[in-house]
C-alpha positions in Angstrom: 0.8 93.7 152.8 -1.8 95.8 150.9 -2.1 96.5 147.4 -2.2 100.3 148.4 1.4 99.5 149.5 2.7 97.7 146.4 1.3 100.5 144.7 3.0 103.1 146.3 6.0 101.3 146.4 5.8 100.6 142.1 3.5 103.3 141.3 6.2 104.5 138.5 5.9 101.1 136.7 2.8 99.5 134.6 1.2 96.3 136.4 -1.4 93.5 135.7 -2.9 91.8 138.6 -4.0 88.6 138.8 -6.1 86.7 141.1 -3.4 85.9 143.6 -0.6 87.6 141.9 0.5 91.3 140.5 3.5 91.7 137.7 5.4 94.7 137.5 7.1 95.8 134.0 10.4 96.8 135.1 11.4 97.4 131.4 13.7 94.4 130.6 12.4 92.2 133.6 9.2 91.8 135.4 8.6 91.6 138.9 6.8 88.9 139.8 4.9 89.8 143.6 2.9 86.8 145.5 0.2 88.2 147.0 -1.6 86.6 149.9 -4.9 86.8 148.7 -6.4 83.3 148.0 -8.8 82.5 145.7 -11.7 79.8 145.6 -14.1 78.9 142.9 -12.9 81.5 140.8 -13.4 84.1 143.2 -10.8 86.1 145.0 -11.7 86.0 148.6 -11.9 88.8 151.0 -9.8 87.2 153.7 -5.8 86.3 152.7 -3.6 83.8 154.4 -0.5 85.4 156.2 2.8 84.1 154.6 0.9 82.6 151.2 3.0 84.4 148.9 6.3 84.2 150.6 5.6 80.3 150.6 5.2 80.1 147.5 7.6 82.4 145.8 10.2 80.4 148.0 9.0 77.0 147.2 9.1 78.1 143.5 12.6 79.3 143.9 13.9 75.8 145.6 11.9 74.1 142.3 14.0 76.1 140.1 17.1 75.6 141.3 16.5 71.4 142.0 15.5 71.0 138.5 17.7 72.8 137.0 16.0 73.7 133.9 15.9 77.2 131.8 13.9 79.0 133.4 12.6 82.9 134.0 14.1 83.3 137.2 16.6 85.6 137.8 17.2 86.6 142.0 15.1 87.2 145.1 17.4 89.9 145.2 15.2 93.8 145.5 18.4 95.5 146.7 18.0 97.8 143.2 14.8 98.3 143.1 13.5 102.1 143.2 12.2 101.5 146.5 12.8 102.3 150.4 13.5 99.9 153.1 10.3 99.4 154.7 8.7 98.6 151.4 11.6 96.2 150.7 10.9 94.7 153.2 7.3 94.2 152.5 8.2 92.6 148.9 10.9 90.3 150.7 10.7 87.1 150.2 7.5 86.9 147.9 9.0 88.9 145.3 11.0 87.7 142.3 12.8 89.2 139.2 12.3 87.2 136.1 13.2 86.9 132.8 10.3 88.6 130.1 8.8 85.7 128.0 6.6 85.1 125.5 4.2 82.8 127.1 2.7 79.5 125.3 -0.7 79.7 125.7 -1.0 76.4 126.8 -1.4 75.0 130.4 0.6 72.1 130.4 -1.2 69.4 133.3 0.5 66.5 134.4 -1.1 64.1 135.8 0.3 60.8 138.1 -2.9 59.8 139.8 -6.9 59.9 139.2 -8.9 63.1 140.6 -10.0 66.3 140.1 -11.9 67.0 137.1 -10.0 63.9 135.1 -12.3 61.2 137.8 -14.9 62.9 136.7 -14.6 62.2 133.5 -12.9 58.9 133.6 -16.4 58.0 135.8 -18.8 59.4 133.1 -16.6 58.5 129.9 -13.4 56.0 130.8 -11.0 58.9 130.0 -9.4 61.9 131.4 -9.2 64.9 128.3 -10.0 62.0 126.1 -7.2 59.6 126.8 -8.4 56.2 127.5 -7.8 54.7 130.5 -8.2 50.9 131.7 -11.3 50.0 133.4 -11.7 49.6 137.1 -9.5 52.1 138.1 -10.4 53.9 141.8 -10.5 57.4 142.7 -6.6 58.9 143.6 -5.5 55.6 142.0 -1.8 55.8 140.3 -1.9 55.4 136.9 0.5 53.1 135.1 2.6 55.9 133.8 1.8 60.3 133.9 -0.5 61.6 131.2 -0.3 65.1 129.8 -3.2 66.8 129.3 -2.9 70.3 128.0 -5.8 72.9 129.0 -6.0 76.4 127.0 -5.1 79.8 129.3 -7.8 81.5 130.0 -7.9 85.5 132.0 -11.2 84.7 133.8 -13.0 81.5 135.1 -11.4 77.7 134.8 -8.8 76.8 132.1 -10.5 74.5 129.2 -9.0 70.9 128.2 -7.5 70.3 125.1 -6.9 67.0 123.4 -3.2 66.8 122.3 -4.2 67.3 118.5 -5.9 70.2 119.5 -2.9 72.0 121.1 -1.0 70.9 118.0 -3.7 72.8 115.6 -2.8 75.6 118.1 1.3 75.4 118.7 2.5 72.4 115.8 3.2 69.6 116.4 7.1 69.9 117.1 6.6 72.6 120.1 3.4 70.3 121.5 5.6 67.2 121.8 8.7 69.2 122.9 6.2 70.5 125.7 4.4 67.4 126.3 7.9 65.4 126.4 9.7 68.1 128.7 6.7 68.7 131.3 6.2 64.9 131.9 9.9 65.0 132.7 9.8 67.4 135.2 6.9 65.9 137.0 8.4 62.8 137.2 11.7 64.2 138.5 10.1 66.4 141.1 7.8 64.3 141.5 10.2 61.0 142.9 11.7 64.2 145.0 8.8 64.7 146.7 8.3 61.3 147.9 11.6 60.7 149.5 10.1 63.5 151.3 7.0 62.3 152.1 4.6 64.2 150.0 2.8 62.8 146.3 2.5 65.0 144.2 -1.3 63.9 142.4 -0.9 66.3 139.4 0.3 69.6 138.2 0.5 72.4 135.8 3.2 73.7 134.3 4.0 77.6 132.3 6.7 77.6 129.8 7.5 80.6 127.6 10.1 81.4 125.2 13.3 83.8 125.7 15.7 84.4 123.1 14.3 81.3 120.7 14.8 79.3 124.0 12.1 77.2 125.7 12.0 78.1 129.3 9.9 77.5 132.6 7.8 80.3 133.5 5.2 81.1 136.3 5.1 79.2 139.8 6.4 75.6 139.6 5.1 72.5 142.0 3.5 74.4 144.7 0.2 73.4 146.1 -1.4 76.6 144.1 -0.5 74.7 140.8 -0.6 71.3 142.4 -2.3 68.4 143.9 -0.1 67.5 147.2 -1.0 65.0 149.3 0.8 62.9 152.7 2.3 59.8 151.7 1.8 58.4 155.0 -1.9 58.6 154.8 -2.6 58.0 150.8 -5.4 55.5 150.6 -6.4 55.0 147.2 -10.4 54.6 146.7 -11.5 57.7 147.7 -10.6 62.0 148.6 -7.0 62.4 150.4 -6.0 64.8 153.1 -4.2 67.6 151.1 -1.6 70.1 151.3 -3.5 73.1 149.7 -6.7 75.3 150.5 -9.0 72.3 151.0 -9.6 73.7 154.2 -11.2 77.2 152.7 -13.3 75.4 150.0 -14.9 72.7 152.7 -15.6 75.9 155.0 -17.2 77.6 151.9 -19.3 74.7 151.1 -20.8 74.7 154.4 -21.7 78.2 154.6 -24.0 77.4 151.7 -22.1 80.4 149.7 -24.1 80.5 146.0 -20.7 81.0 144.8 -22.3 83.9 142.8 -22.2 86.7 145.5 -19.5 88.3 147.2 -17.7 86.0 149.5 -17.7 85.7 153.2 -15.0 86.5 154.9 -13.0 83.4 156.4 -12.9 83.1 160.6 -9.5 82.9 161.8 -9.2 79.0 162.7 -9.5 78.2 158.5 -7.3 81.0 158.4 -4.8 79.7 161.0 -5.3 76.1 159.2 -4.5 76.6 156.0 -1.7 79.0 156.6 -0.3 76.0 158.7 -0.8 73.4 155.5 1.2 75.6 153.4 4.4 76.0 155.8 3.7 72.5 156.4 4.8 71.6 152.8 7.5 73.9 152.2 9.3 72.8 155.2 8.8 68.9 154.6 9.6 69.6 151.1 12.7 71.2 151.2 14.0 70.2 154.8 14.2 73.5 155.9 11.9 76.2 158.5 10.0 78.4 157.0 11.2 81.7 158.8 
């Protein structure tokens, strides 16, 4: 699917395109359309990964529903879109129609276990965005109980952490807690899920925005774009863990000895091929059905 396609297909309506994403203003709704391009150190590479979007618009979907919590979603359905059926089916199945919110700009990160940017810090400081965490503690280690730790939205480059009291300056304190209390829920919840099915879930972020005075959940939800998934049968704390995500395109990367600066390289089919494979993998063991 190229963008000259999508274009054509919604060139009568206004769209912002993200890095792996582009949103269509369909007047009262937006379209939400998951690209295949994939992205890696904050760059959008030239290479995409066949099926990416479809995974996880569908994963997203299956979250919705299990939670059960408002949300922005509204149908997979395109059947009344403006559009003919080739292009239909072109937007099938990585496409979905969703409420219009006014987003909190606040990423709200969950985290269950220690990596990622929060062992770096715990290594240098003891803490992870400036909570204090018991000595001693491993790399990938479970921590006694999730910690929320917010990060600022930002259009370009990484998100920034936050300390709570900071996103309370920014929100109040009553919408920060509501947030912090709700998103810690949810992780927990899909995160005890995920297990039965043999997948932790490390960490994640979570979008919420508001509709009508009401808080809802926004964006994708628990995929391994916005998550840190790894195999429960092979989770050895003490050091990295084999994950579920685009490890296999940022190892590759690394070895090319790619300043991160210039344009990208484009990515030979067996990373391709891999990482394609590590996203079906988790939708299917996920939600215990084939990804078709």
């Amino acid at each position: 699917m190229t963008a000259a396609v999508l274009q054509t297909a919604l060139s009568d309506f206004p769209v912002r395109r993200g890095k792996v994403r582009d949103i269509y203003d369909l007047g009262d709704q937006l379209l939400l359309v998951s690209t295949d391009r994939i992205s890696a150190f904050d760059r959008v590479l030239p290479t995409g990964i066949p099926d990416k979007g479809r995974v996880l618009t569908r994963l997203s979907a299956f979250w919705f529903d299990l939670l059960d919590t408002p949300s922005h979603m509204l149908s997979l359905d395109l059947s009344d879109l403006p559009i003919d059926e080739h292009q239909r089916d072109l937007l099938n199945g990585r496409s979905m129609l969703v409420r219009k919110a006014s987003v909190v700009p606040i990423e709200c990160v969950v985290r269950g276990y220690l990596d990622g940017s929060g062992w770096n810090e715990y290594q240098r400081d003891g803490t992870v965005c400036g909570i204090s965490l018991p000595a001693g503690l491993v790399r990938c280690q479970q921590l006694g109980e999730p910690i929320f730790t917010p990060a600022t939205k930002e259009e370009s480059g990484h998100d920034i952490n936050i300390s709570f009291e900071r996103m309370v300056e920014l929100i109040g304190r009553e919408s920060a807690e509501t947030l912090r209390r709700s998103s810690i829920d949810l992780y927990q919840r899909g995160a005890e899920f995920a297990r039965q099915q043999g997948i932790i879930i490390a960490d994640t972020k979570f979008e919420w925005g508001l509709f009508d005075d009401e808080l809802i959940l926004i964006d994708e939800v628990l995929t391994p774009d916005s998550s840190r998934f790894w195999p429960a049968s092979l989770y050895e704390p003490g050091g990295p863990q084999p994950s579920y995500d685009k490890q296999f395109v940022r190892d590759w990367l690394l070895e090319t000895g790619w300043d991160k600066e210039s344009e990208p390289p484009p990515l030979p089919d067996e990373i391709v091929t891999k990482t394609r494979d590590k996203y079906v993998e988790a939708f299917e063991q996920i939600t215990g059905t084939p990804f078709e």
